[in-house]
TORFIMI-510919 format. One line per 10 residues: their letters; for each residue x, z, y of C-alpha. Coordinates in nm, 3 decimals. Layout:
a> X:Z:Y ~ ...
***
This chain:
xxxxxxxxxx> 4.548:-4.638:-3.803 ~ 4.233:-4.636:-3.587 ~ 3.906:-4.512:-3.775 ~ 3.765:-4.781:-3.703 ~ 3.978:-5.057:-3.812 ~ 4.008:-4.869:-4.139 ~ 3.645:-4.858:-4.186 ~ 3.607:-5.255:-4.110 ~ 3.888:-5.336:-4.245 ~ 3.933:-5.128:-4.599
xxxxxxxxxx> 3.921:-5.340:-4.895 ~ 3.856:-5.698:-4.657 ~ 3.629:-5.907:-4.859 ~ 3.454:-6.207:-4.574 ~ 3.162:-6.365:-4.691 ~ 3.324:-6.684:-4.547 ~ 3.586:-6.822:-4.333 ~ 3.551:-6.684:-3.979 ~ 3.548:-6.951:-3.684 ~ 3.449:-6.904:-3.336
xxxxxxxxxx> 3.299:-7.125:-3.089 ~ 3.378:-7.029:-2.729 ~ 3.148:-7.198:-2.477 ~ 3.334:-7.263:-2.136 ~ 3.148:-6.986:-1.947 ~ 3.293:-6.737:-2.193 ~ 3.636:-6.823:-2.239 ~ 3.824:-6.531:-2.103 ~ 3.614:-6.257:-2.307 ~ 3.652:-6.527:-2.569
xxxxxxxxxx> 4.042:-6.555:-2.581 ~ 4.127:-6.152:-2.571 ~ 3.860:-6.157:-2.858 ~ 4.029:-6.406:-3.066 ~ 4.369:-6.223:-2.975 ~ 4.273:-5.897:-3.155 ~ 4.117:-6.090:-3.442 ~ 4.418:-6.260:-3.508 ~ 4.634:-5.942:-3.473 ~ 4.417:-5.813:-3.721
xxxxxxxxxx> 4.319:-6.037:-4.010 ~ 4.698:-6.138:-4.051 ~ 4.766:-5.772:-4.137 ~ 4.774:-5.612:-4.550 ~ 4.488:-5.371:-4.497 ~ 4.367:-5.251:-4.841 ~ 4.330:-5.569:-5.024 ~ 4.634:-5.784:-5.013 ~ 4.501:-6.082:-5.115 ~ 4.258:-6.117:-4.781
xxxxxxxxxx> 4.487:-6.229:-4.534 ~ 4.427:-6.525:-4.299 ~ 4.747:-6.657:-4.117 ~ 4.586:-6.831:-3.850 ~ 4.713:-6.887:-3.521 ~ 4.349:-6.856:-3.353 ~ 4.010:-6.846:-3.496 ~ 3.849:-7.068:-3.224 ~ 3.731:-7.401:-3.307 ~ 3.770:-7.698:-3.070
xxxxxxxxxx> 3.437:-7.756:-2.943 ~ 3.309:-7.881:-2.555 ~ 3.030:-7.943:-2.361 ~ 3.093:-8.279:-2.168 ~ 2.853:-8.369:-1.889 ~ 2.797:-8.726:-1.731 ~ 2.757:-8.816:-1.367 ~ 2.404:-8.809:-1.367 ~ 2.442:-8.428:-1.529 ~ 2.298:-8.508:-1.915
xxxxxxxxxx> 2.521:-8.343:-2.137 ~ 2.630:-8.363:-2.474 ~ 2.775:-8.004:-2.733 ~ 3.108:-8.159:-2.969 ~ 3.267:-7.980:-3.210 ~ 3.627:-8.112:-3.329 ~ 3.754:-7.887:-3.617 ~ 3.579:-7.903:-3.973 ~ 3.258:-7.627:-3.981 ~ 3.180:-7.681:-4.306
xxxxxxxxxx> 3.129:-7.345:-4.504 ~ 3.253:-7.146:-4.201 ~ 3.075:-6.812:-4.100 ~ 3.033:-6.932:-3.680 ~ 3.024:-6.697:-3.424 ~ 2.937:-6.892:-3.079 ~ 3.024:-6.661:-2.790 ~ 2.841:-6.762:-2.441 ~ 2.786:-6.609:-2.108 ~ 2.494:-6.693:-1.943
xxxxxxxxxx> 2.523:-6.529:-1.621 ~ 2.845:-6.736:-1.558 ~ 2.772:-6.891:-1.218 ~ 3.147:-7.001:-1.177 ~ 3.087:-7.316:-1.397 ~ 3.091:-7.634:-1.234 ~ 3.013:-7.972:-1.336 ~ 2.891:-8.335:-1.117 ~ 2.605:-8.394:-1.045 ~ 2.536:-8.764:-0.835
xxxxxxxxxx> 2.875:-8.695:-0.653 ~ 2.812:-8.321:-0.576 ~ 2.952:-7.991:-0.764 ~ 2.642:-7.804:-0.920 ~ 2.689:-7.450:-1.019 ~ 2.544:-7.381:-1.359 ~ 2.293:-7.211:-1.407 ~ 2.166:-6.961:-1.653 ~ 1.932:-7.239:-1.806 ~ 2.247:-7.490:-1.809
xxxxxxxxxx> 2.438:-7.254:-2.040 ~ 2.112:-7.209:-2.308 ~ 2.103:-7.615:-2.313 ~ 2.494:-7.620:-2.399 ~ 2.436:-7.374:-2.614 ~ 2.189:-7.565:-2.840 ~ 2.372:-7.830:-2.815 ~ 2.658:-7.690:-2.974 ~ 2.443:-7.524:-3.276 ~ 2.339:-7.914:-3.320
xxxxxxxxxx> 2.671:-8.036:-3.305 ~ 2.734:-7.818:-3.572 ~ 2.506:-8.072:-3.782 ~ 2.395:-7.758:-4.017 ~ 2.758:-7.760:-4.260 ~ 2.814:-7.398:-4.124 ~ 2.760:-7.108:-4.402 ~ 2.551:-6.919:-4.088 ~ 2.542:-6.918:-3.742 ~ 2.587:-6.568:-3.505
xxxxxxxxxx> 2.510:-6.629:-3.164 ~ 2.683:-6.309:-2.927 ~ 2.485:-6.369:-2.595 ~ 2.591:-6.041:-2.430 ~ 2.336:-6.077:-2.121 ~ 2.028:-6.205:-2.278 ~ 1.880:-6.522:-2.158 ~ 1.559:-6.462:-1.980 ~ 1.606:-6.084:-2.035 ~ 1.398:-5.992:-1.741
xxxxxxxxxx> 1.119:-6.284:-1.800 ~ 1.066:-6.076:-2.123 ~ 0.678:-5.975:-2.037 ~ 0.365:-6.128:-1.957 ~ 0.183:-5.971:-1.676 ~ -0.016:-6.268:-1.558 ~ -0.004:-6.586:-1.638 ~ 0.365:-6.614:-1.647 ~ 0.581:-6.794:-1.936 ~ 0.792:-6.584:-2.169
xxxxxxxxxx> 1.135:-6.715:-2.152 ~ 1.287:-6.469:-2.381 ~ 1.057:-6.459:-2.654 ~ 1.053:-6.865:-2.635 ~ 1.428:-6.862:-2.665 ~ 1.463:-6.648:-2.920 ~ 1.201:-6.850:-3.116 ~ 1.388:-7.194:-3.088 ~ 1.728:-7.055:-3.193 ~ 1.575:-6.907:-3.495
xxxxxxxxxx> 1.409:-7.301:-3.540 ~ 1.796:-7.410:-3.482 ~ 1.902:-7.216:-3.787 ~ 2.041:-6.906:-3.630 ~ 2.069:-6.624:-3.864 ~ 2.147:-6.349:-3.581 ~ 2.139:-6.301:-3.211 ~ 2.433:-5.990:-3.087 ~ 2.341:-5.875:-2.728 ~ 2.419:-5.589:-2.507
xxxxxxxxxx> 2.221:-5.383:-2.347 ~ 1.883:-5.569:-2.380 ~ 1.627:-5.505:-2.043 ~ 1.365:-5.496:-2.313 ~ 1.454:-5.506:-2.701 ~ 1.126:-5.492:-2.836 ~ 1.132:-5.863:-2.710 ~ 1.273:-5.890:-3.050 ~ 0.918:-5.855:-3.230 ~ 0.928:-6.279:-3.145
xxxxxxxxxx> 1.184:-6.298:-3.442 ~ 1.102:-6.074:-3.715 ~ 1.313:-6.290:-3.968 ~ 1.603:-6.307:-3.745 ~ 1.848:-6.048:-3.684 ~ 1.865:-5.889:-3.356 ~ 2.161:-5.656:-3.262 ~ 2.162:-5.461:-2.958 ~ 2.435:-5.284:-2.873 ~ 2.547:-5.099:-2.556
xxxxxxxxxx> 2.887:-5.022:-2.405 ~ 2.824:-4.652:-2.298 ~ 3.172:-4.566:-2.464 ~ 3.359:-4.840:-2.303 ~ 3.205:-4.731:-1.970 ~ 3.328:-4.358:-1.983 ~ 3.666:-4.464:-2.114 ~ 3.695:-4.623:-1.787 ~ 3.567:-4.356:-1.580 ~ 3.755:-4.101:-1.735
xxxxxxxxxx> 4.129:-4.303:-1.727 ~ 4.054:-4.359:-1.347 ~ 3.951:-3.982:-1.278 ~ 4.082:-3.733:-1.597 ~ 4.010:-3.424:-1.364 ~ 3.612:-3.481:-1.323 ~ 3.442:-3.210:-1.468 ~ 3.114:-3.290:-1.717 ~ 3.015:-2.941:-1.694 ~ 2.642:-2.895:-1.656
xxxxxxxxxx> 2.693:-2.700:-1.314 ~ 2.898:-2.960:-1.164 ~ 2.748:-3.272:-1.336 ~ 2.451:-3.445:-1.368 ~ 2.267:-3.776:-1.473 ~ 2.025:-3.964:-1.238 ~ 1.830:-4.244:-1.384 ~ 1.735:-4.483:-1.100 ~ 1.381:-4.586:-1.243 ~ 1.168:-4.514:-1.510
xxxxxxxxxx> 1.269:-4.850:-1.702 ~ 1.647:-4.710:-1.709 ~ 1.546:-4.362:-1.877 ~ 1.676:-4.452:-2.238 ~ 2.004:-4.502:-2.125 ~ 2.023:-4.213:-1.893 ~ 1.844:-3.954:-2.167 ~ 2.156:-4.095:-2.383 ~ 2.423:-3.958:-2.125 ~ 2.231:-3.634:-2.051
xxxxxxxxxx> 2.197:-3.587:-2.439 ~ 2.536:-3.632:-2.541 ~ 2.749:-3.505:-2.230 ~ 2.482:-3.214:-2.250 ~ 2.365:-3.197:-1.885 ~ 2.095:-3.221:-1.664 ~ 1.865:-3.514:-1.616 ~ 1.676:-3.628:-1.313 ~ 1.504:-3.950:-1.217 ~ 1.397:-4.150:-0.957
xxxxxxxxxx> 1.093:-4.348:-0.979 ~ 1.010:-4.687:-0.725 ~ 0.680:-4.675:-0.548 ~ 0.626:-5.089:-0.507 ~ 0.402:-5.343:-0.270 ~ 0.216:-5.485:-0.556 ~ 0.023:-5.727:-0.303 ~ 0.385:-5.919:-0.258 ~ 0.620:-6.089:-0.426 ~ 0.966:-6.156:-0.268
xxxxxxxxxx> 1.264:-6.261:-0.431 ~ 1.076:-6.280:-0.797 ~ 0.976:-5.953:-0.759 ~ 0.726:-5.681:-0.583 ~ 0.947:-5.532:-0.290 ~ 1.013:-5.159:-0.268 ~ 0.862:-4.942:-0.033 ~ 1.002:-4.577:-0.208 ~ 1.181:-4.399:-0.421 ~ 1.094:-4.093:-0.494
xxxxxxxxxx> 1.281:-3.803:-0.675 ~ 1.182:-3.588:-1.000 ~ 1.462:-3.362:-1.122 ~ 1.680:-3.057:-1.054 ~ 1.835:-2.978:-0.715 ~ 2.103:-3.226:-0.695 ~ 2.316:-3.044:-0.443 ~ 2.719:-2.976:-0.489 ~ 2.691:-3.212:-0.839 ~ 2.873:-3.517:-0.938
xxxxxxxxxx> 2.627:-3.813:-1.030 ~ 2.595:-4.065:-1.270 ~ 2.362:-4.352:-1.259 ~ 2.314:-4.565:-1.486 ~ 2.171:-4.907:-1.548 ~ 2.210:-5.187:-1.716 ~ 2.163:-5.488:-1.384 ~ 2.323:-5.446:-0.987 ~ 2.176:-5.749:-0.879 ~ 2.093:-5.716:-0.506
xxxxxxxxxx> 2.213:-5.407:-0.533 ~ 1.946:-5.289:-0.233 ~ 1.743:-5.008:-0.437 ~ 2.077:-4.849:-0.572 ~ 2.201:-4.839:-0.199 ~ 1.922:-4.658:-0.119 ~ 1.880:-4.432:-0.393 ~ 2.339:-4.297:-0.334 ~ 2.191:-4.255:0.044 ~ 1.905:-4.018:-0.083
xxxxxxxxxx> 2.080:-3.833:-0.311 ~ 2.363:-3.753:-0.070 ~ 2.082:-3.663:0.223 ~ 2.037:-3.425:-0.060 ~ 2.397:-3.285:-0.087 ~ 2.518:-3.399:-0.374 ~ 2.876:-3.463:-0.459 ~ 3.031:-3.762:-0.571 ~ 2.819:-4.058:-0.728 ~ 2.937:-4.285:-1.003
xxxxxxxxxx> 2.726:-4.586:-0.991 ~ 2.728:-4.744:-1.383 ~ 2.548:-5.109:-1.489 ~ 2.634:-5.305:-1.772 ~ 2.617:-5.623:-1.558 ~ 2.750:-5.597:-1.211 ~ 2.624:-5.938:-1.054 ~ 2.628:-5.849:-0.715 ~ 2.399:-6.147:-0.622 ~ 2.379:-6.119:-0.249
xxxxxxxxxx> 2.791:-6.053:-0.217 ~ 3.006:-5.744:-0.180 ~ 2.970:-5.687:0.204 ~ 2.700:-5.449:0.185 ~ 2.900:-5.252:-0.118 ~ 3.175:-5.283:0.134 ~ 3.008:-5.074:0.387 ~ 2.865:-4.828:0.176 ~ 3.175:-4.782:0.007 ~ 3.368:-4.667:0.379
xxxxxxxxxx> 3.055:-4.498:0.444 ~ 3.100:-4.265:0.145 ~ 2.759:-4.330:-0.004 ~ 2.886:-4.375:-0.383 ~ 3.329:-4.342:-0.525 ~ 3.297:-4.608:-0.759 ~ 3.064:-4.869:-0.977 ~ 3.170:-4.945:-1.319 ~ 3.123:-5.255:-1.497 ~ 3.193:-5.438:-1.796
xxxxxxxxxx> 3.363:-5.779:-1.868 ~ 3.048:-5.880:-2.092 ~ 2.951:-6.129:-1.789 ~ 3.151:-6.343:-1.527 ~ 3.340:-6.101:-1.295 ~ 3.486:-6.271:-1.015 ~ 3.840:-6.238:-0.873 ~ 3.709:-6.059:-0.519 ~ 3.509:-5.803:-0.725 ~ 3.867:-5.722:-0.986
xxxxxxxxxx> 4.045:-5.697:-0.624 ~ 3.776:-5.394:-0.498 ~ 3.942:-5.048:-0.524 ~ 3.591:-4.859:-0.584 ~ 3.525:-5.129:-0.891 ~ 3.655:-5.028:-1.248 ~ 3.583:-5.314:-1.515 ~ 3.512:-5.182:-1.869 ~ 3.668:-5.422:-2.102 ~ 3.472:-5.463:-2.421
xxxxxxxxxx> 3.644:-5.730:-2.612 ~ 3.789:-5.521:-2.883 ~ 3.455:-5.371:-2.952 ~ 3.269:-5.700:-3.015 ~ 3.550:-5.798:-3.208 ~ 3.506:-5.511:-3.411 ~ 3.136:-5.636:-3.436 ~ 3.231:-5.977:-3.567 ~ 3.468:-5.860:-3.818 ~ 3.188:-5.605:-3.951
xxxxxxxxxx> 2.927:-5.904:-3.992 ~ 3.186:-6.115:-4.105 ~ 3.248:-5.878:-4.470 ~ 2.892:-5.836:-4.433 ~ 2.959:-5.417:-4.364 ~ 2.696:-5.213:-4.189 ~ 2.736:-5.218:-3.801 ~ 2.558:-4.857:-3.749 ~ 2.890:-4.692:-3.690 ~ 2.953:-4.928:-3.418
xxxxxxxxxx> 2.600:-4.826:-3.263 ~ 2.695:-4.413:-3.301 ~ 2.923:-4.344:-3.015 ~ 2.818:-3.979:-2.920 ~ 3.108:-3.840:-3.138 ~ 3.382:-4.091:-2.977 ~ 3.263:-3.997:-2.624 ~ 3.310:-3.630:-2.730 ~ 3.675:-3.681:-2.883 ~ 3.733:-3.911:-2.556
xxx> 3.623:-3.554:-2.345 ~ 3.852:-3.323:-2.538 ~ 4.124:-3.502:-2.501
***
């Protein structure tokens, strides 16, 4: 039995009955979540008497929209007492709904108003409400340099008003964002395990030796995570830093007019670069074209949210150029179907491990071991 699933699962004792909402923009991360909660809570694991034969944990719920696009959250199934865990992904541009006649996309501020809709549908009968927003709403609006409105902060602030007890996120561009909500809990977690499962099923024979491997952060803001893979695959760091136009603003943002490189020769090593957005995906382009100007070997381009917002052609080209062997992603956001189809994209699933999360806060057990992966990521390496 996996160490983990003894460890959540020893001597089962919930807090409450576990029910899951599953907004529309969330539904196939959703279902393989449900899947391995059902597997799992229908099992004897230490305490016979905790066993929930249920066919699925999610409860019926929807987010209806008019023609003139006001919508409305309903919840079918009985809440009352339940411990909810509403599961939504805001970065889910694939949603449609009618708007006068025409098909709108929504957008990342449609998804936050179905989402409070739903926490008031829920009329306040639940036992507590989790919301597991794996990209965080306004995530990048998460600072005040001007005068410029702090969507993050403000959102965090009105769920906490709505009566949620915690927020479960991955990979947060800024968690200290969480100082809005002192009395609410804020989980971060990352899926730097999930990510080098992936790697290492699609290429067992890569080395992670310090002479032929390496870790390149692409900024300054991405250090953490990169200082995390240096640290625990014990190897050298470099870094890139992004010399900006401050006098323009293009796109939401001050254009790029360098990157420049601070680090050990890079020459004959393997790369990895990670971050936690590819949005454009222009400044990670340029940054595989520079390091291989600089001879190094192959590049392994990592992001927690691959969003590609500009399309895939560009990738495309790269790609057949030999600029970078593959990006990994995970499944925390919408992934569409031409992006699965890629043969340089690997998608790191990470249902089981927020499942594993839920099940933890459900029996009220300490999540920290699901934050520690440095000794899984070794045991994944020696095997």
């Amino acid at each position: 039995m996996p160490t983990f699933f003894t460890q959540v699962f020893e001597n089962a004792s919930p807090v409450a009955p576990l029910g899951l909402i599953v907004h529309e923009s969330a539904r196939e991360l959703g279902k393989k979540i449900d899947d391995y909660l059902v597997y799992w809570y229908n099992r004897d694991v230490g305490n016979k008497n905790v066993k929930f034969k249920k066919d699925t944990f999610i409860i019926d719920s929807a987010c209806p929209r008019f023609t003139t696009g006001d919508g409305k959250g309903i919840v079918n199934d009985s809440v009352r007492g339940v411990d909810i865990y509403i599961i939504i992904d805001v970065g889910n541009y694939n949603c449609k709904y009618n708007l006068f006649g025409r098909e709108n996309c929504m957008s990342p501020d449609d998804h936050f108003a179905d989402l409070k809709r739903l926490i008031s549908a829920l009329g306040g009968k639940a036992e507590r409400i989790t919301v597991i927003m794996p990209m965080l709403y306004g995530g990048r609006q998460h600072r005040r340099n001007s005068r410029e409105s702090l969507d993050c902060a403000q959102m965090l602030q009105e769920l906490y008003a709505m009566g949620v007890k915690d927020i479960v996120t991955f990979d947060a561009h800024d968690p200290r964002v969480q100082n809005a909500v002192p009395l609410m809990g804020f989980d971060n977690f990352f899926a730097t395990y999930q990510i080098m499962k992936a790697l290492v099923a699609k290429y067992p024979d890569l080395s992670f030796d310090s002479k032929d491997f390496m870790i390149v952060s692409p900024d300054e803001g991405a250090m953490n995570r990169n200082i995390y893979y240096a640290s625990v695959l014990g190897v050298d760091l470099g870094m890139f830093y992004k010399r900006r136009d401050y006098t323009q603003i293009i796109n939401g943002r001050n254009p790029i007019v360098a990157h420049e490189y601070i680090g050990v020769d890079v020459k004959g090593k393997d790369i990895l670069v990670a971050d936690d957005i590819i949005a454009t995906g222009d400044s990670v382009l340029r940054l595989c074209r520079e390091l291989k100007e600089k001879g190094c070997g192959k590049i392994f381009l990592t992001a927690t949210y691959t969003l590609f917002t500009e399309g895939l052609a560009k990738f495309d080209a790269a790609y057949k150029e030999g600029l970078f062997t593959s990006v990994i992603g995970t499944n925390l956001t919408y992934i569409n179907e031409d992006l699965k189809d890629r043969e340089w994209f690997l998608c790191a699933d990470c249902s089981k491990y927020i499942s594993y999360i839920i099940s933890s806060c459900n029996q009220n057990k300490s999540v920290s071991p699901l934050l520690a992966c440095a000794d899984r990521i070794h045991e994944l390496l020696a095997k």
